[in-house]
Each structure stands twice: as C-alpha cells, then as structure tokens.
C-alpha positions in Angstrom: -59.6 104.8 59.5 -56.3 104.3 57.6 -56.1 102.0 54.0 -53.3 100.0 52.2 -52.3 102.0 49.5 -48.9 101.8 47.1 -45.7 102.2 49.2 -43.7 105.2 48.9 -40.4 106.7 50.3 -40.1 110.5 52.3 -37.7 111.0 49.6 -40.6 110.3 47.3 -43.1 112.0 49.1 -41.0 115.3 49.5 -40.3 115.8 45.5 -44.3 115.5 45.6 -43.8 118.7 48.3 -41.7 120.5 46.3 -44.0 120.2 43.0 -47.0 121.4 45.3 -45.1 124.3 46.4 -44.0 125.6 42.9 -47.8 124.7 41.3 -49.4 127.1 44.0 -46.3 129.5 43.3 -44.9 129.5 47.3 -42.6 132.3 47.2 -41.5 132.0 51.2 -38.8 129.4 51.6 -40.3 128.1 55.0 -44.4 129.4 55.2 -47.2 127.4 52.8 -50.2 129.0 52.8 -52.5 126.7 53.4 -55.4 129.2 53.0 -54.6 130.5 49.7 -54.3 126.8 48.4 -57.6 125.9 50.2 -59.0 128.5 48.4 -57.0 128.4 45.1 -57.0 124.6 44.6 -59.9 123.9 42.8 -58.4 126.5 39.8 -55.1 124.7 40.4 -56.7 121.0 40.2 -60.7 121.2 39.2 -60.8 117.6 40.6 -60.6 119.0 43.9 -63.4 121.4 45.7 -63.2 123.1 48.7 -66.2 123.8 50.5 -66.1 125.1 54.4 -69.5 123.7 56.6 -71.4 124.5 60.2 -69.2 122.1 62.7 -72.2 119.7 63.2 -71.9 119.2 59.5 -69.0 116.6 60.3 -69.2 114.1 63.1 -67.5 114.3 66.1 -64.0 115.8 66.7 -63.4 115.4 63.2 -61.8 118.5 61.7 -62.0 118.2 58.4 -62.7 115.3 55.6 -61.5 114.3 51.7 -64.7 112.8 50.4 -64.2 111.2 46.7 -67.4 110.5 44.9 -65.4 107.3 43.1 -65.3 108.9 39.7 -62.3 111.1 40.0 -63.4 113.8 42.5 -62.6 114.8 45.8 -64.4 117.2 48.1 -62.2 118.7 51.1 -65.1 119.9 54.2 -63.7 121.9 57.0 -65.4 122.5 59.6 -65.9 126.0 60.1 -64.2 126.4 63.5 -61.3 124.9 62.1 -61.0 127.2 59.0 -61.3 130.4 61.0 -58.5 129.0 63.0 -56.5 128.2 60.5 -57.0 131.9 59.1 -55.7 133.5 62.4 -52.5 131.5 61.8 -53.3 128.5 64.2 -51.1 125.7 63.2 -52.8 122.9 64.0 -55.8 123.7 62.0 -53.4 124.7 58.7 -52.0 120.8 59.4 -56.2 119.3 59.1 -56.4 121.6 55.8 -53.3 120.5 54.0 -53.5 116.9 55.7 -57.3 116.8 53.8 -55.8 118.3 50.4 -52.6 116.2 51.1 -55.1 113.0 50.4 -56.9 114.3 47.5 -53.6 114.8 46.1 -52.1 111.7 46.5 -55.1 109.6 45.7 -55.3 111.9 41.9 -51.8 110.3 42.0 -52.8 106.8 41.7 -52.0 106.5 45.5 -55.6 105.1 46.2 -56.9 102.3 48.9 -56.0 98.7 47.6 -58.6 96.2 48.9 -56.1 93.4 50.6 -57.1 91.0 53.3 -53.0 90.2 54.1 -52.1 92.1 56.0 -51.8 91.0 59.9 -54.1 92.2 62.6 -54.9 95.5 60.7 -51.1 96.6 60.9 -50.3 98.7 57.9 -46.3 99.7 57.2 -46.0 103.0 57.6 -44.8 103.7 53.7 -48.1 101.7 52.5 -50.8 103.7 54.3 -52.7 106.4 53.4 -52.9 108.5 56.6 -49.2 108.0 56.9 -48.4 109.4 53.3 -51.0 112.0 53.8 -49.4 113.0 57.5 -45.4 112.8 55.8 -47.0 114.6 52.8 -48.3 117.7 54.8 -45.1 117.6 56.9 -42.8 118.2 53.8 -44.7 120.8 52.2 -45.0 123.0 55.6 -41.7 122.1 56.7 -39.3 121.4 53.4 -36.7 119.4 54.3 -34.0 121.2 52.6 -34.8 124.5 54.3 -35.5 123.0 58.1 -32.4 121.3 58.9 -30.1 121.7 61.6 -33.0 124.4 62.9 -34.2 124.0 66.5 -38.0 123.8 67.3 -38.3 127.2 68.1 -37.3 127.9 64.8 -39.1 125.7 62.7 -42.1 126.5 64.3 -42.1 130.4 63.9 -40.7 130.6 60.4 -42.8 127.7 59.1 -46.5 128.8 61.3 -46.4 125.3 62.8 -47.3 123.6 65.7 -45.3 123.1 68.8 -46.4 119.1 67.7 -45.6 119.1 64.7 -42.0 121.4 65.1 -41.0 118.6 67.4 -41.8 115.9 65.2 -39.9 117.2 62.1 -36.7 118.0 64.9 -36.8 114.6 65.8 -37.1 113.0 62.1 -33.7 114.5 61.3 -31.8 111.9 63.8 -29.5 113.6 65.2 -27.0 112.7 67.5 -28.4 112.7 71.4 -27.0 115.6 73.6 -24.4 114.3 76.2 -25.3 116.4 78.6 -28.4 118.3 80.2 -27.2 121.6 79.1 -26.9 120.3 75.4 -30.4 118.8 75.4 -31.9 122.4 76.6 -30.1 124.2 74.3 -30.9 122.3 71.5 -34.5 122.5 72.2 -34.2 126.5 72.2 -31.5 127.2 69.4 
C-alpha cells in the first residue's frame, strides 16, 4: 500500500544517501552494509529498532515491515529468512532491509503520509509517494550516483552486492543514448 507524502527530487533524495552513508561511517565507495546498519541503527537513530521475527510472524510474501507506533518510533521486522539471506550477501534481501529503514528514515524526516482525498483514481506522482521515495532512497544509498556512472550492469552489480534487478534499473536511470547496433547493445550490457 503506497501514501501521498511531500514531493521530493532524486537530487534530493541522493544528498539524503550520502548523509546516511557518512552517519554509519561507509568506508567502500560502491558496497553499504546493510547488515551492519540493520544492526547498528538503533545506536545511530534510537527512534528506530530492529528486531528480526519467525517468517509467519509477517503475512504473506511480505519481507519485511516499518511499523511506527504514531509517537515518533518505528520498528523495522524482517522476516528471518530474509535476514539470513541478506547476511550471505543476497541482494535482493539487503534491498527489503534498507527499503524498510529507507521509510523510517524518511518519515523521521517529516516525509510522512498526508491524508488527501485529490488525487485521481489512487494515482500518486512518483516524487509524492512514499514507496517511491523509499525505493529511489535505497537505490542511491546502495548504488551512489556519483560512483555508478557510465558502469555496465555487470559492474554495478558486483562492486555494489546488488541485484541483477536492481543493476539494471540504476543502468537504465542514467539515460543514455540507445546502441545503434546489436553488437553495441550486448556490449553495453557486459562492459
């Protein structure tokens, strides 16, 4: 389920990135660790606790969850399948982490749901909804912006411990110009 919330820009959302790189003291250019901020954050921010629960603890194919308790607190639960995972490097499962800390984040930074009945057929802009900030959010701090571009998916996907998904997408945000020819397009997707 996605909210309105205030809009914001990439460019915004990736000097948020770089803060949250520096407060948990990234040293490696391309890699977050997502583990050692799951585990570090509530030191870092004390409104924020971690907790990791038994899979049936959270419904359905739901990995993980930011639950606020409306008084300035957020609890991130990750299932316990999906933290394992994320500890033998699996990419995906570091994305559900940071994706549930990106929210907790944003929302102790006044990006919270605004209760508004106009907007059309439940169509949110991208810039004014939560999920999207929280998705761009996670994407800039596992992927800076500075340090990806002009790499090839290969690339940003082993130096930054990413998903094949998630490589892809970043490639693609950086609008380049389309190969001519078919040679082009392959060797842009390796190199």
């Amino acid at each position: 389920m996605d909210y309105k919330t205030k809009p914001t820009s990439r460019e915004e959302l990736r000097g948020i990135a770089r803060f949250i790189r520096k407060l948990f003291k990234c040293k490696n250019k391309y890699r977050f660790d997502v583990m050692d901020a799951f585990e570090r954050i509530p030191s870092v921010i004390p409104a924020v606790t971690c907790l990791v629960v038994e899979d049936d603890e959270i419904e359905g194919d739901i990995p993980a969850r930011c639950v606020p308790d409306f008084e300035g607190h957020y609890t991130i639960e990750v299932k316990s399948s999906i933290y394992d995972g994320a500890a033998e490097g699996i990419g995906g499962y570091r994305a559900h982490i940071l994706h549930e800390i990106c929210h907790a984040i944003l929302c102790l930074l006044g990006f919270t749901p605004i209760l508004d009945r106009a907007f059309k057929n439940n169509e949110l802009k991208p810039f004014e909804s939560m999920e999207w900030q929280a998705k761009a959010l996670c994407g800039e701090i596992l992927m800076p912006y500075e340090e990806t571009e002009g790499l090839s998916v290969r690339q940003i996907r082993y130096l930054c411990h990413v998903s094949r998904e998630s490589a892809e997408l970043r490639y693609n945000n950086y609008r380049k110009p389309e190969p001519k020819t078919p040679l082009e397009r392959r060797a842009r997707q390796w190199f």
